[in-house]
C-alpha positions in Angstrom: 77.7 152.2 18.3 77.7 155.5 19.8 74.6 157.5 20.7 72.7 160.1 19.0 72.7 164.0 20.1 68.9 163.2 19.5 68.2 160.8 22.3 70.6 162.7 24.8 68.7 165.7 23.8 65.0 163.5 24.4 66.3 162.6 27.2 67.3 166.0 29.2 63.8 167.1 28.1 62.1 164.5 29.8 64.6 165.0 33.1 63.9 169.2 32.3 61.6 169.5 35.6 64.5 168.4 37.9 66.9 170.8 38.9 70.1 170.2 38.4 70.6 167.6 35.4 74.1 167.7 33.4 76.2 165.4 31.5 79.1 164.8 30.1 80.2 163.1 27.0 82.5 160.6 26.9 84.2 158.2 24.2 81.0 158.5 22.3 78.6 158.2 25.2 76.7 160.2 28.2 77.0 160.3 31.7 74.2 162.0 33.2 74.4 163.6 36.7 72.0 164.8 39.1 72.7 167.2 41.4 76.3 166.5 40.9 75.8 163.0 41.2 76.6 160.1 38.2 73.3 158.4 38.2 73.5 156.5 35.0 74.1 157.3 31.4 73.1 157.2 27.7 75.0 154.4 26.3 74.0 153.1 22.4 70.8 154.8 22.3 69.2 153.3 26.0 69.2 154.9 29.3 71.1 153.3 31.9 71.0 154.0 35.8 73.1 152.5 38.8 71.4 149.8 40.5 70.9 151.2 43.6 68.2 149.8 46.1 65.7 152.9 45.5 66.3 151.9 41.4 65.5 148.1 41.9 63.1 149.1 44.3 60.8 150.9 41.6 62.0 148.8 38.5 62.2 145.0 39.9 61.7 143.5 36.5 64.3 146.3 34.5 66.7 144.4 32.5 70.1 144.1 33.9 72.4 145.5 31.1 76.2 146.2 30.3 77.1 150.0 29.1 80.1 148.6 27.3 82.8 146.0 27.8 84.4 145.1 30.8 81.5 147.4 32.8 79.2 146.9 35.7 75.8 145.9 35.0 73.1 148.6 35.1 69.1 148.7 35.0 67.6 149.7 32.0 64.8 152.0 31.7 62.4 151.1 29.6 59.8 153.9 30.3 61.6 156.7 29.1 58.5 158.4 27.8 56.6 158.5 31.2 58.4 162.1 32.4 57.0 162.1 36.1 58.6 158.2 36.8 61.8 159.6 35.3 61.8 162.5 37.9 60.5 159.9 40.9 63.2 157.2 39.6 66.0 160.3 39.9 65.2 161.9 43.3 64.4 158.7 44.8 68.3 157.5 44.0 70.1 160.7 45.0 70.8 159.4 48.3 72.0 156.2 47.7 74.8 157.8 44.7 78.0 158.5 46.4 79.4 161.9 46.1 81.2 163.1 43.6 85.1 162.1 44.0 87.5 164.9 44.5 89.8 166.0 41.8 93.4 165.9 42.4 95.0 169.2 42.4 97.2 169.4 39.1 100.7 169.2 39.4 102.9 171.7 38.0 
């Protein structure tokens, strides 16, 4: 099941008083970055993030979930509607994401 343009959308307005939130789609899905860092995605309708220390840290009992087959677990967040946690939960993983990789230059 893929997710909805509605939740992505519910969800950017409850991350809209952190600067620098994007995404991306992909197969169906949402990865949402943070200052140019993956920090989790939008996968069937639920908000995933890495579990990174900070993340465990503030969410001990978050259910451990898989974004699709054959992925690593991530922590479910489950209190999507409580804005100022989201922003917390965000700027307290930035430095535990690792940068963004490098693209290859194309070939020609």
């Amino acid at each position: 099941m893929a997710s909805s343009k509605e939740y992505l959308e519910f969800i950017l307005d409850q991350l809209s008083g952190l600067d620098g939130i994007t995404y991306r789609a992909m197969m169906g899905e949402y990865i949402i970055y943070y200052r140019g860092k993956a920090v989790g995605g939008i996968y069937d309708d639920r908000f995933l993030v890495k579990p990174v220390k900070a993340a465990v840290a503030m969410m001990p009992d978050a259910e451990r979930e898989l974004p699709y087959e054959g992925a690593k677990e991530m922590l479910l967040v489950d209190d999507v509607e409580n804005r100022e946690f989201l922003e917390r939960l965000l700027e307290a993983m930035i430095d535990e994401l690792p940068a963004p990789k490098k693209k290859a230059p194309k070939k020609k």
